[in-house]
Structures are given as C-alpha cells and as structure tokens.
C-alpha positions as CSV (number, residue, x, y, z in Angstrom):
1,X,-12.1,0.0,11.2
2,X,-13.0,-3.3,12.6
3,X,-16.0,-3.4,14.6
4,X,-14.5,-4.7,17.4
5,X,-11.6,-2.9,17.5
6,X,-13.8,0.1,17.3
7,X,-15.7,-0.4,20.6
8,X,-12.2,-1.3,22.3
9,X,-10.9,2.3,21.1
10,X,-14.5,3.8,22.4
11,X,-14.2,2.5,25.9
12,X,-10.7,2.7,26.0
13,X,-11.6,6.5,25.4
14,X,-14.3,6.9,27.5
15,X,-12.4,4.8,30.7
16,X,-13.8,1.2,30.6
17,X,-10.8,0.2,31.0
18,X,-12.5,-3.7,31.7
19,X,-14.6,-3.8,28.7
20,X,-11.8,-2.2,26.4
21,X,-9.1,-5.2,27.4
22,X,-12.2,-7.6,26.2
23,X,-13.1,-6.1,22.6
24,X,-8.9,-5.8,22.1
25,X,-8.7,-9.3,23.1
26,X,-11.9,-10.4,20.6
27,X,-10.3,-8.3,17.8
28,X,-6.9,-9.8,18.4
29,X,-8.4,-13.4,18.6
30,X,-10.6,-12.6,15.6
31,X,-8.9,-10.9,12.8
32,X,-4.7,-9.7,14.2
33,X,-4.0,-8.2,11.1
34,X,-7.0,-5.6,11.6
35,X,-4.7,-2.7,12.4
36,X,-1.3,-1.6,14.3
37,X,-4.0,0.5,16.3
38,X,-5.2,-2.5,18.3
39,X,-1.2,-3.2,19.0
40,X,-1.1,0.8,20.1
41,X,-3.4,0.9,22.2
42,X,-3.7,-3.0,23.6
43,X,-0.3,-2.6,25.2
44,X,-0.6,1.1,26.1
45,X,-3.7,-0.3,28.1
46,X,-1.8,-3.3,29.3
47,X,0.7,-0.8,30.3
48,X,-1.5,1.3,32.5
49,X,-2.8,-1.9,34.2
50,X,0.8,-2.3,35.2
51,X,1.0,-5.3,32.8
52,X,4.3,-4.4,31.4
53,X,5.6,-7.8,30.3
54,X,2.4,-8.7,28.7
55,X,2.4,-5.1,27.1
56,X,6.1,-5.3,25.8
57,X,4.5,-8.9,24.0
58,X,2.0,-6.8,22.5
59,X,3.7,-4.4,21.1
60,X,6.4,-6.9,19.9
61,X,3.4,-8.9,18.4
62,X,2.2,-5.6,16.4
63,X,6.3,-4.9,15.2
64,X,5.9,-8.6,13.5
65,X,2.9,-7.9,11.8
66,X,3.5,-4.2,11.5
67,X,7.0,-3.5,11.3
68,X,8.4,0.3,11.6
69,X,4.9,1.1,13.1
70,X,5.8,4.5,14.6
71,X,2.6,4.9,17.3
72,X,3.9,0.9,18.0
73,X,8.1,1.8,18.4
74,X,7.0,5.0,20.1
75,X,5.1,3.0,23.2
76,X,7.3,0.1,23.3
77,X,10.3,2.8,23.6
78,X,8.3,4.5,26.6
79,X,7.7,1.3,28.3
80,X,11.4,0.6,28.3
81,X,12.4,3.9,29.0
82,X,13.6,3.0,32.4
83,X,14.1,-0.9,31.5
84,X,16.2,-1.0,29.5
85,X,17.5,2.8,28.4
86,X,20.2,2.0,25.1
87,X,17.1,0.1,23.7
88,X,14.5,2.8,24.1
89,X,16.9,5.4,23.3
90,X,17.4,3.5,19.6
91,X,13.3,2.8,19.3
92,X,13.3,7.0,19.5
93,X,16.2,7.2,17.1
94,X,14.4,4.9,14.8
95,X,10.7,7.1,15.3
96,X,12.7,9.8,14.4
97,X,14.0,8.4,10.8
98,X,10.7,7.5,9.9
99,X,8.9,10.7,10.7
100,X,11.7,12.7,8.5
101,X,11.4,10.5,5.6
C-alpha cells in the first residue's frame, strides 16, 4: 500500500478526520492509480464532512480508473440513496452481479 495512502487510512481509522483528508489528497495528487481504496474511503470521508458533491466526484474519479469497483459502486449508491433513488437502486443491482460472479 502506498505510504501515503496508508497514513490517510490510519487516521481516517483512528478519527483525524483533518489529517486523513490531507494524506488522501497527497496520495491522489501523487500516484491516483495507487488503489480504489483511496476512492473508498476519500469520498466516504468527503461524505461525512457533508461534502457530497465533491464525494460523488470522487467516487466517479475512482469508477474511471477502477471500473466495477464494488466498495466504490457500493458508496456512491449510498450517497445517492436519497438523491437520486432509480440510480442507486441500479449501483446495488450491479454490486450484486459482481459479488455472485
């Protein structure tokens, strides 16, 4: 795992939310192909800040580089859940084909 990315998941983890949303942003900036992990858990941070539109970019960011990422479909479906329903209902649908294959 990146270094960087690793220190964003450990504060993540341990609450820093401030210091996490740096290393994710260093590790993005740095090297963006480093794992559909920093797309997971970038926008589920974003999303918890109550930055939903920049957390919906995220995730769509991660889907380009990543695509049929389930931890990725499976938090952009949740933060659209209430959004935009027919959407989040297909994001599930899709999850759900690539767990049973």
């Amino acid at each position: 795992m990146n270094e960087d990315l690793a220190k964003a998941v450990a504060f993540h983890n341990q609450g820093h939310h401030d210091k996490a949303l740096q290393y994710y942003r260093k590790c993005l900036s740095s090297d963006p192909k480093c794992s559909p992990l920093l797309y997971q858990n970038y926008g589920a941070l974003l999303r918890s800040n109550s930055k939903q539109k920049e957390s919906r970019q995220i995730y769509n960011d991660g889907l380009k580089l990543f695509p049929g990422n389930v931890g990725i479909l499976t938090n952009l479906a949740n933060l659209l859940r209430d959004e935009a329903p027919t959407i989040s209902i297909s994001l599930y649908l899709k999850v759900i084909r690539l767990r049973t294959k």
